[in-house]
N, C-alpha and C positions, 0 to 999 in steps of 0.2 A: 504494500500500500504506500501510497504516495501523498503527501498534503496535496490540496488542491487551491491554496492559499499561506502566503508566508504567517511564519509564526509571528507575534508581537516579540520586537524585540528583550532583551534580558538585558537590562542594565550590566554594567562592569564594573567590578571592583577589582584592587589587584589588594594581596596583603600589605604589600606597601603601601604606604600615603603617595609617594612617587611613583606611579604607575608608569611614568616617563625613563625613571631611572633605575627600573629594574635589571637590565642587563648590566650594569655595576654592581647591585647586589647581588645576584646570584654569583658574578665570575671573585666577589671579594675586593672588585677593584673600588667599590666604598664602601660603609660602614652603614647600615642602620642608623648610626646613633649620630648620623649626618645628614640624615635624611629632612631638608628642610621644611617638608610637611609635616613633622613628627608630631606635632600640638594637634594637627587636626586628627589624631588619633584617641585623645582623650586619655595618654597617660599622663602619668604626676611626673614621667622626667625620661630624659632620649633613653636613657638607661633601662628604662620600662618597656618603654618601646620599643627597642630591640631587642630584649630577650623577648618579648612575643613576636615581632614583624616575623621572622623568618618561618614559625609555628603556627601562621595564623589561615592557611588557605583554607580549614572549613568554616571557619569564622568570615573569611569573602566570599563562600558559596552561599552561608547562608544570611550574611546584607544582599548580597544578588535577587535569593528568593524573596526575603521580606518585599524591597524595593517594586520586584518585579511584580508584587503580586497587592501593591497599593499600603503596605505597613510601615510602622516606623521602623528606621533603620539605623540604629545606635552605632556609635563610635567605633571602633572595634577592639581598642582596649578591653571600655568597659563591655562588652560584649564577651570578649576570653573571660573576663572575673568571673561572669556568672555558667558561664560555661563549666569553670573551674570549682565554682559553689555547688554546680549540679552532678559534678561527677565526669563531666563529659574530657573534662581535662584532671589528668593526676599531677599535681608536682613533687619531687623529691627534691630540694634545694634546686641548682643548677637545670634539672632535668623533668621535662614531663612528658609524661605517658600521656597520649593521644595522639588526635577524635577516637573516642571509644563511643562506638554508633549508638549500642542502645540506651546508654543515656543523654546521648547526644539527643535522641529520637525522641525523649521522652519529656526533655525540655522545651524543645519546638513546639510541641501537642500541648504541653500545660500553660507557655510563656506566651507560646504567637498564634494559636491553634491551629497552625498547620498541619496536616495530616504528615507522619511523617514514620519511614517503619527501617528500620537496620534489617539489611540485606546481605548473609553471610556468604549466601551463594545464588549471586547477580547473574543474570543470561543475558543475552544481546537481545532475544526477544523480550526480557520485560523492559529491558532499556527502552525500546521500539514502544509498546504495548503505550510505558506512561509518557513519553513527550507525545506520541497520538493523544492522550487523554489529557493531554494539558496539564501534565504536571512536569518535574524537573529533576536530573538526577545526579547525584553528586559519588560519585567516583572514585576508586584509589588505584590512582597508577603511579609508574615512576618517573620522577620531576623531568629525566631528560624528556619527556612528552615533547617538551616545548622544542626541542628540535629533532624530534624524530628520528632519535639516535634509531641508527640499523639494529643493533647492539648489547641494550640495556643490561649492564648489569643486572636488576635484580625487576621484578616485577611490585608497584603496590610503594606504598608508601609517601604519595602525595595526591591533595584532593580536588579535582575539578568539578564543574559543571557538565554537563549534556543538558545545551538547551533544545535540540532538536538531533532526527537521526530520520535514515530514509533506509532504501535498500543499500546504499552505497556506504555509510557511514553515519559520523554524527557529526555535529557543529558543539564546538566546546566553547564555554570561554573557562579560563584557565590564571588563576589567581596569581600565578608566578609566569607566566604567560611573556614572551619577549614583543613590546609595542609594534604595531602595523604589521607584524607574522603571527604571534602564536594566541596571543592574547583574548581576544573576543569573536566570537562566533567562527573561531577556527576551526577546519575540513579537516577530520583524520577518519581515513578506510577505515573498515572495520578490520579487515588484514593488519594493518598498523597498529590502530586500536590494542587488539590482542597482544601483542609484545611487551608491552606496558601497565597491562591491565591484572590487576589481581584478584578481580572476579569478586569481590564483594562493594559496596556503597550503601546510600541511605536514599531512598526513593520520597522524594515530596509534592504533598498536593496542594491544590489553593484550600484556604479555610471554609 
């Protein structure tokens, strides 16, 4: 099946406040905690906002959803806090464990009532199934996504959107995304797709 009309676009957000200057952040050639839109993130200090910016791409999947689907759409700081309140983020000092889906899932439904369900084992068909049905799905691949490494080391471990998907593929936008290639409503086969995909995500619906 095929739309027979384009989908309403999905806002973009990247984890960065600089969605311009991502390709410095990822290659290390800057610093987060130089990032001169750091404030409009809503932490108490660049400090803050680095240890989350690099941690943050289920937190710009789901400003994307909110956004996209008419709700407020909080800082994304304080968006991690509560994330962090609910479980959905672990920290050990230094380190945290996450998006852990199902309470990721669980916070969406009680916080923004978006329908919302942790997927340990995703298919390309229900990928297909919910952008048919108007909802949005957010992904764990691996970060080289963004340039379609041949390659990849490992599969799973960083999180996009699927704003849409057809026979051919999906259109991503993609939180650590490199500007005017990978970023927003980016085209990956499902052949490619698969290289990078670790077969689980969080499927969501409008409220």
């Amino acid at each position: 099946m095929t739309h027979t009309a384009p989908r309403p676009t999905v806002p973009y957000y990247s984890q960065w406040e600089s969605a311009d200057l991502v390709p410095e952040f990822v290659t290390g050639a800057r610093s987060a905690l130089d990032d001169p839109l750091w404030q409009k993130s809503g932490a108490d200090s660049p400090e803050e906002y680095a240890f989350w910016a690099h941690r943050m791409c289920g937190v710009a999947c789901l400003r994307m959803a909110l956004d996209h689907w008419g709700l407020p759409v909080p800082p994304s700081v304080p968006l991690a806090r509560e994330l962090e309140a609910a479980g959905a983020y672990v920290r050990d000092g230094d380190e945290v464990k996450g998006l852990i889906y199902r309470p990721f899932a669980e916070y969406v439904g009680a916080r923004w009532g978006l329908r919302a369900r942790s997927v340990p084992e995703l298919t390309a068909g229900e990928i297909r199934r919910t952008v048919d049905d108007g909802g949005l799905v957010m992904i764990s691949v691996h970060f080289s996504l963004r340039v379609l490494d041949p390659r990849p080391p490992a599969r799973g471990g960083h999180l996009v959107l699927v704003v849409d998907a057809d026979d051919a593929g999906v259109r991503l936008n993609n939180p650590s995304g490199l500007p005017g290639h990978s970023q927003e409503y980016a085209t990956v086969g499902w052949a490619d797709l698969e290289r990078f995909f670790a077969g689980r995500g969080v499927v969501l619906g409008a409220p």
